[in-house]
C-alpha positions in Angstrom: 15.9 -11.4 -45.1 14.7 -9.5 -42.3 11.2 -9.0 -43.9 11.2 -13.1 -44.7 12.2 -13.7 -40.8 9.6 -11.3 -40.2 7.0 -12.7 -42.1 7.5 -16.6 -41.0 7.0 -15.5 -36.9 5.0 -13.0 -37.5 3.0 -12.8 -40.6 0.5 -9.4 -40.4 1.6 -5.9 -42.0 4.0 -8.1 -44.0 2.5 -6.7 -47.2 2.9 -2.8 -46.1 7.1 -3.2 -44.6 7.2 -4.7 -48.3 5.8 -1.6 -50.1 7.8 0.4 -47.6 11.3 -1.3 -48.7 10.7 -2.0 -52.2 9.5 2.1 -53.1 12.6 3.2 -50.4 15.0 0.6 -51.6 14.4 -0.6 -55.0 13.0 3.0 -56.0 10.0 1.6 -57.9 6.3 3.6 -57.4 3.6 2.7 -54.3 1.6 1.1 -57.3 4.0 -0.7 -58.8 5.6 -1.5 -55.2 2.2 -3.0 -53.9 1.9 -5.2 -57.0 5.2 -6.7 -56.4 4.3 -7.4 -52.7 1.5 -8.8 -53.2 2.8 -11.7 -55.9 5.7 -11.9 -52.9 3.0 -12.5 -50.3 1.3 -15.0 -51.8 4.4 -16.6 -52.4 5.3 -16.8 -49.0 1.5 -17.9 -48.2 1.9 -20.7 -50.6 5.0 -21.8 -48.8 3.2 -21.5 -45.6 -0.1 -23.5 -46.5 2.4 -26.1 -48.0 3.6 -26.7 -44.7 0.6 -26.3 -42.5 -0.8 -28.9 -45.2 2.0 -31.4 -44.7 1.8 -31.3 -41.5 -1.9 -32.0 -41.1 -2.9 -28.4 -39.7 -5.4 -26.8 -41.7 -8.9 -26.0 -41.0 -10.1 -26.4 -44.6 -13.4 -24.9 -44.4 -12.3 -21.7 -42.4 -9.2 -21.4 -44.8 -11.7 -21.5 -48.2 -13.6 -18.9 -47.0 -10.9 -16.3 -46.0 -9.3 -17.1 -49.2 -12.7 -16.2 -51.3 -12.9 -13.0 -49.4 -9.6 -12.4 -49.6 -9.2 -12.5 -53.5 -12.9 -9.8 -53.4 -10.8 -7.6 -50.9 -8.0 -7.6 -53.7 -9.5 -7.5 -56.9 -11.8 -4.6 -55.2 -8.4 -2.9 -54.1 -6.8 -3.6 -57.0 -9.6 -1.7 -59.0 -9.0 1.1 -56.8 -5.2 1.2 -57.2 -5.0 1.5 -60.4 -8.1 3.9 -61.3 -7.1 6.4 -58.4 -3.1 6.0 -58.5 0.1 5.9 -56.6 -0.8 9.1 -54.8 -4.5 7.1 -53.4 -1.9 3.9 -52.4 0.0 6.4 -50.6 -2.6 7.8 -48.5 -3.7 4.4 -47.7 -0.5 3.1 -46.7 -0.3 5.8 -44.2 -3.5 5.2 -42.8 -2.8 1.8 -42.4 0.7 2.4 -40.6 -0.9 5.3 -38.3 -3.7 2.7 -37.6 -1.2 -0.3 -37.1 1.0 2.0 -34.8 -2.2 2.7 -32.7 -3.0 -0.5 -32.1 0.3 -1.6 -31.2 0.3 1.4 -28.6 -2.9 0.4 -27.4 -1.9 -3.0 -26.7 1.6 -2.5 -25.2 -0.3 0.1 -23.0 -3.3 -2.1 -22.2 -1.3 -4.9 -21.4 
């Protein structure tokens, strides 16, 4: 619940506090544990677009091309997941929270 509360005022690093819970909580792998986050993001994505769409509040052209470059970033990741293994999602994860961490530093700091 708090991830889904998270995710609908929030949105970004959604995928990595889900890889996070799922390997502490559930006990499954980083591999496995990414895979099921990403079928829950783009759940939650799809719920999200429903709305915007309803509502009128898309930018069509903008939203086609992130989702095109979005599906390359993840089929290229995906690759990479699986031929270099949990331990490679691992490190990655932790790069991404260290850099995540850093810029939230940053920008309390900055103002």
């Amino acid at each position: 619940m708090v991830i889904a509360f998270y995710d609908g005022v929030m949105g970004p690093g959604t995928g990595t506090f889900l890889i996070i819970s799922l390997t502490a909580l559930v006990g499954t792998g980083f591999l496995e544990s990414s895979a099921m986050a990403k079928v829950i993001n783009t759940g939650t994505n799809l719920g999200a677009l429903a709305v915007f769409a309803w509502q009128g509040n898309i930018l069509w052209l903008l939203g086609i091309g992130l989702a095109v470059a979005n599906v390359a970033g993840a089929q290229l990741g995906a690759h990479m997941a699986i031929g270099r293994g949990s331990g490679f999602v691992r490190w990655v994860l932790l790069v991404v929270v260290v850099v995540m961490v850093g810029k939230l530093g940053y920008d309390l700091v900055s103002g």
